[in-house]
C-alpha positions as CSV (number, residue, x, y, z in Angstrom):
1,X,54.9,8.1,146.9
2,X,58.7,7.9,147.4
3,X,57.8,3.9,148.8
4,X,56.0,3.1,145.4
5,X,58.7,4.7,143.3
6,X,61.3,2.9,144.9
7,X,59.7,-0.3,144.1
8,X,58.7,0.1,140.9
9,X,55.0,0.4,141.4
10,X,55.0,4.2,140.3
11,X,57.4,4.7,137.1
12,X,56.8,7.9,135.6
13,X,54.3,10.6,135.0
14,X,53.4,12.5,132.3
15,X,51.0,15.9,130.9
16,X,48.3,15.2,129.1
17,X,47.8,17.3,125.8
18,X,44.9,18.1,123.9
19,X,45.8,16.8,120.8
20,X,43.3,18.8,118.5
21,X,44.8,22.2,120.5
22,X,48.3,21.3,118.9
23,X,46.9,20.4,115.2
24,X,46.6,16.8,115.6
25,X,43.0,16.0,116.2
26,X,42.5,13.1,114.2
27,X,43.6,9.6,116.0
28,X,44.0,6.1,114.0
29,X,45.1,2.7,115.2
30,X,47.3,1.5,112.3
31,X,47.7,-2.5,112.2
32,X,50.7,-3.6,110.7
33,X,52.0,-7.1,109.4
34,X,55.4,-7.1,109.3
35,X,57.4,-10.3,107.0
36,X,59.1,-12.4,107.5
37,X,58.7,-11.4,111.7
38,X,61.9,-11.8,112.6
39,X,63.9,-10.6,115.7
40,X,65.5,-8.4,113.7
41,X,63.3,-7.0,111.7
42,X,60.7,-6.4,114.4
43,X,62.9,-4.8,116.4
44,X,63.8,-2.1,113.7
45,X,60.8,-1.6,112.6
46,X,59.9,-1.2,116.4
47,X,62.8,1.2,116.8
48,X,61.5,3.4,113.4
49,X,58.0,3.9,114.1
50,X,58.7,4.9,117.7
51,X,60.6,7.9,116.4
52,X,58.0,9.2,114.2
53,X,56.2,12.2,114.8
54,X,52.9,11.2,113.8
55,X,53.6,8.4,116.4
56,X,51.8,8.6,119.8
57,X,52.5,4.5,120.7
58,X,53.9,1.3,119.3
59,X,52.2,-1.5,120.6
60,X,54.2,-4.8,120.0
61,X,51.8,-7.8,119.5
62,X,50.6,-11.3,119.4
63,X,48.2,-12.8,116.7
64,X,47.7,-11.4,112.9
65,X,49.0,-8.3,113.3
66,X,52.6,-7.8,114.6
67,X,52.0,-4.1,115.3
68,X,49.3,-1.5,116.3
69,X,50.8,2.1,116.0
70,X,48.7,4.6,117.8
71,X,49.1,8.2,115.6
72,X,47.7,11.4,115.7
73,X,47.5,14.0,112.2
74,X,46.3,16.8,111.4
75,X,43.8,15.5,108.6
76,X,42.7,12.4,106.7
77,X,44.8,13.6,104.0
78,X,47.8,13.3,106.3
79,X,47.0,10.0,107.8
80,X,46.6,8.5,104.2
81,X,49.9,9.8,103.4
82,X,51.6,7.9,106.9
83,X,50.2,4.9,105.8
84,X,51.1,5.1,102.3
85,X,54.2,7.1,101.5
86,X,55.6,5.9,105.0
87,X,54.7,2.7,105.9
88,X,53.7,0.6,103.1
89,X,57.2,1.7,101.5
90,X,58.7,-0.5,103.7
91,X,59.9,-3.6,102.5
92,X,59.5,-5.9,105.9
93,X,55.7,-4.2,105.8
94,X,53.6,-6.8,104.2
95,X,50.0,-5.5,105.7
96,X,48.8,-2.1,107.0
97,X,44.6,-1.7,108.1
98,X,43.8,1.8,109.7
99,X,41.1,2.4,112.0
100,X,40.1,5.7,112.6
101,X,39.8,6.4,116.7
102,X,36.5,8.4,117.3
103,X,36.8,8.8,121.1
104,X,39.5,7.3,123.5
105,X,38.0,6.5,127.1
106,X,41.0,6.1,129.5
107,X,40.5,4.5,133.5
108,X,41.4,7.7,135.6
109,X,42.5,5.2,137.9
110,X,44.2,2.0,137.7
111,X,43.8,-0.4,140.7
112,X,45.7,-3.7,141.0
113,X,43.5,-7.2,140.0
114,X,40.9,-8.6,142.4
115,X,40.9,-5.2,144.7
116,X,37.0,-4.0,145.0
117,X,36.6,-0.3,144.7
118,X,34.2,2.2,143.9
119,X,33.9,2.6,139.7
120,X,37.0,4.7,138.7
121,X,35.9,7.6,136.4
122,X,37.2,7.8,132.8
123,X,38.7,10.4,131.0
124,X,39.1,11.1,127.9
C-alpha cells in the first residue's frame, strides 16, 4: 500500500454514504452549455458548481455539453429549483438538460487496461 501511494497509483480514499439516509435520494446528471467557453469562464463556472451543496461531481467535458454536474436533492421540487433559480441564472450558462439518475452501478474494482481478471462485482 505505502509503494502504491508513493507513486501515485493509490491517491485517496473515501466513505461512502447512503445518500437517501442523509435526505438526498434523488440523483440527476445536469448537462450544461456554457458561452462563449472560454478559459475563463469555464474555469469559474468550474470553481462555483464545485462548491455547491447539491453538487456530488463536476465533470469537465468534450463535445456539446461543456459540463455534466452530478447532484443529489432531496426532491424533484428541489432539483427543478438548482436547475432554475441556480443555474440557468447564470449569464455564461446558455444550455442546462437534466437527467434523472435511477440507479448508479459502480466497478467495486478498478484494474489497469489489458490485465484479464475474474468479473469485478459492482456496487451500487
Amino acid at each position: 500500500m505505502k509503494a502504491l501511494r508513493e507513486r501515485g497509483v493509490i491517491t485517496g480514499a473515501r466513505l461512502e454514504l447512503g445518500l437517501a439516509e442523509i435526505g438526498r435520494p434523488v440523483q440527476a446528471l445536469v448537462a450544461v452549455r456554457v458561452r462563449p467557453p472560454t478559459r475563463d469562464r469555464i474555469e469559474g463556472f468550474r470553481e462555483w458548481a464545485a462548491a455547491l451543496p447539491e453538487v456530488l461531481g463536476v465533470f469537465v467535458t468534450s463535445g456539446s455539453e461543456d459540463f455534466l454536474i452530478h447532484v443529489a436533492v432531496p426532491d424533484n421540487e428541489h432539483l427543478y429549483a438548482f436547475v432554475i433559480d441556480q443555474l440557468t441564472e447564470r449569464p455564461e450558462v446558455a444550455d442546462v438538460r437534466t437527467s434523472i439518475v435511477y440507479e448508479h452501478i459502480r466497478a467495486a474494482t478498478v484494474m489497469p487496461v489489458g490485465v484479464v481478471s475474474a468479473p469485478a462485482h459492482l456496487s451500487r
